[in-house]
N, C-alpha and C positions, 0 to 999 in steps of 0.2 A: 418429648421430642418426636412423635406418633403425629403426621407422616415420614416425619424428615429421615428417623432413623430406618424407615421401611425402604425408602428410596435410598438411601446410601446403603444399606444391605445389597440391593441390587448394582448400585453404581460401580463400587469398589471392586473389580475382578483383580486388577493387580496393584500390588502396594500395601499399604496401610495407612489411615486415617481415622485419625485420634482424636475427637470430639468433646471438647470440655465444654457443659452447656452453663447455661446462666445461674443455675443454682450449684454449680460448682462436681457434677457428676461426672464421671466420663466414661465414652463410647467406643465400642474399638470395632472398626470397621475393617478388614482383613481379606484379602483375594489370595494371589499366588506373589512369590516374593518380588519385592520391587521397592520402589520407595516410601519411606515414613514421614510423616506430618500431621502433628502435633497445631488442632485448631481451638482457640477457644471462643465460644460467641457469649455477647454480653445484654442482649436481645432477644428477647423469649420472639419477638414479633419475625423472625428470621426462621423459625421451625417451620414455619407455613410458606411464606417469601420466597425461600431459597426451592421449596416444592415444585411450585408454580411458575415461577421464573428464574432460573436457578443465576443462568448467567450476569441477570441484570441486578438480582437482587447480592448476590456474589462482589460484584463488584462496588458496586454501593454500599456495601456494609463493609471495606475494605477502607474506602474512602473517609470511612463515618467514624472508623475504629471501634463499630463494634464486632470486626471480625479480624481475632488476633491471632499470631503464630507463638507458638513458646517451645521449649525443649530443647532448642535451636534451629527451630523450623523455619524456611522464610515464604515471603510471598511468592519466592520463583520455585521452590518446591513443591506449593500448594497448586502454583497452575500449572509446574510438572504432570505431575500426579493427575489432575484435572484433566488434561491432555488425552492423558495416554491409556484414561476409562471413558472418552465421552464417547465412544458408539456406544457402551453401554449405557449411558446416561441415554443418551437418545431414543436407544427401545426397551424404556421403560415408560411403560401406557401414558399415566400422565402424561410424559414429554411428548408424548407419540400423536396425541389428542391434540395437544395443545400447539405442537406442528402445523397439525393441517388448518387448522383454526387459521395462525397466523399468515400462511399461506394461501388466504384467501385477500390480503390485506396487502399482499407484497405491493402490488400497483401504486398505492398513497403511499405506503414507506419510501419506493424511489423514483415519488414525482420531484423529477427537476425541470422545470421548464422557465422561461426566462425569467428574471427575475429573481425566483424562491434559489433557483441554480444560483446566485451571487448570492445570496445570503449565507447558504450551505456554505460556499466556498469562505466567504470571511470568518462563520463560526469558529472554523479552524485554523486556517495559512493566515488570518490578520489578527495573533493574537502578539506580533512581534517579532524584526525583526534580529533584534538581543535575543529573542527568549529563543528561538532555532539556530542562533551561530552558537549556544553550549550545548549542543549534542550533535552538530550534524558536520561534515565534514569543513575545510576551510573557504571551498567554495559552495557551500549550502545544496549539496543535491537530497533532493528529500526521496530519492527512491532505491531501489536494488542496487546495489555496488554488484561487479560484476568479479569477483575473485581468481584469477590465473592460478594463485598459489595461495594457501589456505595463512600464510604467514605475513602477508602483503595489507601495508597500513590500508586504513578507509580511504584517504587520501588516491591513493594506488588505485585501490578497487574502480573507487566510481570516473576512473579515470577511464579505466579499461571499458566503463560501460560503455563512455560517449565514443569514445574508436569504436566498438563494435557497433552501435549504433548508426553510426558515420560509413563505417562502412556496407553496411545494407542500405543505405540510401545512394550508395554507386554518383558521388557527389561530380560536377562537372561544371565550371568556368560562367559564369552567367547567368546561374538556375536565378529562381526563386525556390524559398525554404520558408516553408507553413509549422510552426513550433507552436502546438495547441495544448495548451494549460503548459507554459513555458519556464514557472517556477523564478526562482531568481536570478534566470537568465544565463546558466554559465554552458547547455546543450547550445544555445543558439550562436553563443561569442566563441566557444569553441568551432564550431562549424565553418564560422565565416573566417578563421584565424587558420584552418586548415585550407580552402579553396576559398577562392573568389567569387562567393555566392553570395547574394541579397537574401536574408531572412528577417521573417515576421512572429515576432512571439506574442500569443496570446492568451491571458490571465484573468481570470474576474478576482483573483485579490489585490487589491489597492495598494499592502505593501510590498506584495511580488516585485507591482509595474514598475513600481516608485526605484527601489532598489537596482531592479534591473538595469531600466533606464540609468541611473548616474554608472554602475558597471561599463556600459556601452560605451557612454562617454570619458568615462577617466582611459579606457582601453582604445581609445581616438576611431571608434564603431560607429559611432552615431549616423554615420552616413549609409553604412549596408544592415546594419542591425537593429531594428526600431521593435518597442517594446507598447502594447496596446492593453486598453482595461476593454475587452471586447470579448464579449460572448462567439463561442466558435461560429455560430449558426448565423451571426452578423459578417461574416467575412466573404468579401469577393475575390474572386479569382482570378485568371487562374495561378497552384503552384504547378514546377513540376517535381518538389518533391515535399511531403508532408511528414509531418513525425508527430509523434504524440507518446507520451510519458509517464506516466501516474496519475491520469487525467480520464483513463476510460473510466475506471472503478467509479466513479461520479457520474455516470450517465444514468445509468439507472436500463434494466432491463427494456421497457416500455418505451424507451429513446432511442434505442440501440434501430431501429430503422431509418431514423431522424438522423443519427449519426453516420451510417454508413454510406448513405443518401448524401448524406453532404461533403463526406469524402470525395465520391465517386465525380460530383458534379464539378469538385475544386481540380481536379485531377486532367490532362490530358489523355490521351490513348497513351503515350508512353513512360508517365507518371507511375512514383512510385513513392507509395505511404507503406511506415512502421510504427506499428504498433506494441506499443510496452507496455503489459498490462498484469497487474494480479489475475488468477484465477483457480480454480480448485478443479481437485481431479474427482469429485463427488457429483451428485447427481444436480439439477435447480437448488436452490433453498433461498435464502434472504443471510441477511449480516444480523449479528446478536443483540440484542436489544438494547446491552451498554454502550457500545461502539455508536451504534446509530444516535444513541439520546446524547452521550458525553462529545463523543470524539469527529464521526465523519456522519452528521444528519446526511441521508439519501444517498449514504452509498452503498455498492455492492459487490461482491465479485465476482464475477458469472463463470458458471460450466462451462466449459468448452464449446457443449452441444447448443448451448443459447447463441454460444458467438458466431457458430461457424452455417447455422440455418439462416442468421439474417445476412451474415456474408453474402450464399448462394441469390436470394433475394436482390441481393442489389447489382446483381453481376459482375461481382468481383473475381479476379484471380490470386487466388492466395498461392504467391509464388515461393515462401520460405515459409517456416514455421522453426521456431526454437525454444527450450524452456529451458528455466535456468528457477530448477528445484529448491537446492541449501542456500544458496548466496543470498538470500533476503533474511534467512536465520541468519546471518551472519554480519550483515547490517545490521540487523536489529540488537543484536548483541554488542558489537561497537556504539550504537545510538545509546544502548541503555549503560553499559560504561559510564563512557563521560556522559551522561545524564547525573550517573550514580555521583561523579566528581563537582559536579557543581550541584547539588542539590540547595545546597543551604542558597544560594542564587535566586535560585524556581521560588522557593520560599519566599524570598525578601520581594520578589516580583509582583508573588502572586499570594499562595499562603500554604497553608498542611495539607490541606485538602486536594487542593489543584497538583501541586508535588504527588503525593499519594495514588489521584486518578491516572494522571502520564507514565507514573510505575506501573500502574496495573496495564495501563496500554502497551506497553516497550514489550514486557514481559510476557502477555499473551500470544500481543501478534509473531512474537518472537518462536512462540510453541504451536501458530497456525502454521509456522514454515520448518518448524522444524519435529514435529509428532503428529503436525493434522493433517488436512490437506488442501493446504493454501501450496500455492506456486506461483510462479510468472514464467510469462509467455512472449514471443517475442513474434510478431504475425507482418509479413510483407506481403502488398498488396495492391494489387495493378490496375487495369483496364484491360490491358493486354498480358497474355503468356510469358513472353518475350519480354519485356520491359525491364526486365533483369538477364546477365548471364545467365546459362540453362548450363551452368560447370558453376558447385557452388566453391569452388578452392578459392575466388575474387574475395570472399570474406576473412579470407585468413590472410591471402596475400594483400589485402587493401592494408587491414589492419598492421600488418610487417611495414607498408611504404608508411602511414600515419605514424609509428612509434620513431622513423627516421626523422621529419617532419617536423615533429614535438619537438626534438633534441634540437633540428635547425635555428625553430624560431623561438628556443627558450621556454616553452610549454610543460617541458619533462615536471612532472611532480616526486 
């Protein structure tokens, strides 16, 4: 086991994890009290793998079933535990080496540029659109639910997002609405169901558009809400308001001028974009090696500090800023629920394997938001100072007239 048990010696500060190796020995790795987990691997080729690339190889051997839980251990205790030692995983040498190594690489990991960007994008959002209505809410929102109350269905939640959303865009009678990676359309039909605005959504996955599109139409939209397969950097202007949703994490650091640039240009002087975006309260780094290979090829989630230096740059006014910490642990834990309830589904779909990878996915990103330090961020964004109230009560009281609103036209969830 010589490296691997030398590096879990170091890993392990709190918990316990219990190493049954391929010849059937076992390992007891020990910090301060905390959680227990019970692993056995069945792959001597993992003592080295798991060294080296701990994350990628971790979940891969998860996938493969040569890395099992027993005792009564499960997979979400293991990336419990996982969790809540990775700074220590992190400054230990190896990793430490092997850091800066790949951080010379970041630029290729999240090159999206036209193109190779709608590829990424189909890898994932075009695997189906059956295989995303058993886990995600009734109208398919694939991002942070926004929580009031900690007892409030998913349904509930991500309802509250799009009012809070709504209402930092300070909506008014005749806009145009720029909805940039627009998903399967229900930010954009909401909007235009609250005010009389013309909106534009746009998708580079193909069964986004498709779905969206008949949404607009059976909801008799098709005339103010039109649904495009168009790369953002393809679109003309102008709006004057823009939103954008689970869509940055996909630009990729090295764009992030490209993009704010293109903001700026769609934008009036009195124009006002929001920004919905993952991010972490940690320093630069890159996304883990499984994510990137399995789940989201070229994305990322950037420090704060990445975002708000290209902001300065393109002479924007960041008029709000809000973050909204646990609420994505908490979607992700409804996601993986009914994930968990239709699994045999995912299977007949797809197969063990595919099932197996999207648990290991629910479940990690579930403990970046809820032990690591993943967050979302909610960023407004102007030309001018002004372009919003300078009294910020408008979002609370916006959000109070939309909950009336809902109720008028039948909207209430």
């Amino acid at each position: 086991m010589f490296p691997l048990s030398h590096m879990m010696k170091s890993f392990i500060r709190k918990g316990t994890l219990t190493v049954i190796d391929a010849d059937g020995k076992r390992h007891v790795f020990a910090g301060e009290p905390g959680p227990s987990v019970t692993m056995r691997l069945t792959d001597k080729r993992l003592y080295r793998s798991l060294v080296f690339n701990a994350e990628l190889a971790a979940g891969e051997a998860y996938m493969d079933g040569t890395m099992q839980f027993e005792e009564g251990s499960t997979l979400r205790d293991f990336l419990t535990l996982f969790s809540i030692n990775r700074l220590s995983l992190g400054s230990y040498p190896i990793q430490k080496l092997l850091r800066a190594v790949k951080m010379r690489f970041r630029k290729r990991q999240q090159a999206n540029p036209k193109g190779k960007a709608q590829q990424n994008v189909a890898h994932h959002y075009d695997l189906g659109n059956d295989f995303y209505k058993l886990f995600l809410d009734e109208n398919m929102l694939y991002s942070c639910a926004y929580f009031r109350e900690p007892d409030e269905t998913l349904e509930a939640a991500q309802r509250n997002k799009l009012r809070l959303l709504a209402a930092k865009l300070c909506l008014k009678p005749g806009m145009r609405v720029l909805d940039i990676g627009c998903g399967w359309g229900d930010l954009a039909l909401y909007l235009a169901a609250l005010e009389d605005v013309e909106v534009l959504g746009v998708t580079l996955s193909r069964e986004q558009q498709a779905l969206a599109s008949e949404r607009a139409r059976a909801a008799g939209m098709a005339d103010r809400v039109r649904f495009e397969l168009k790369d953002y950097r393809d679109v003309e202007g102008p709006f004057d308001r823009i939103v954008s949703v689970g869509m940055f994490e996909h630009v990729g650091v090295h764009h992030y001028d490209e993009f704010f640039k293109k903001l700026n240009a769609l934008m009036p002087d009195d124009g006002l974009a929001v920004l919905h975006s993952i991010g972490h309260m940690s320093p630069p780094g890159m996304a883990s090696a499984w994510l990137r290979k399995y789940i989201f090829p070229g994305a990322y989630s950037p420090a704060l500090s990445e975002v708000f230096e290209v902001v300065e740059r393109n002479s924007l006014w960041v008029t709000d800023l809000e973050f909204l910490r646990v609420h994505y642990a908490t979607t992700l834990a409804h996601w993986g629920a009914r994930f968990d309830e239709n699994r045999d589904k995912v299977v007949a779909m797809y197969d063990e394997r595919f099932a197996r990878m999207w648990e290991f996915y629910l479940i990690s990103a579930e403990m970046m938001f809820r032990t690591g330090s993943q967050l979302v961020f909610h960023m407004q964004l102007s030309r001018s100072r002004d372009a919003a109230p300078i009294v910020r009560d408008y979002v609370t009281d916006l959000q109070r007239t939309y909950i009336e609103k809902e109720k008028a036209l039948d909207l209430a969830v």
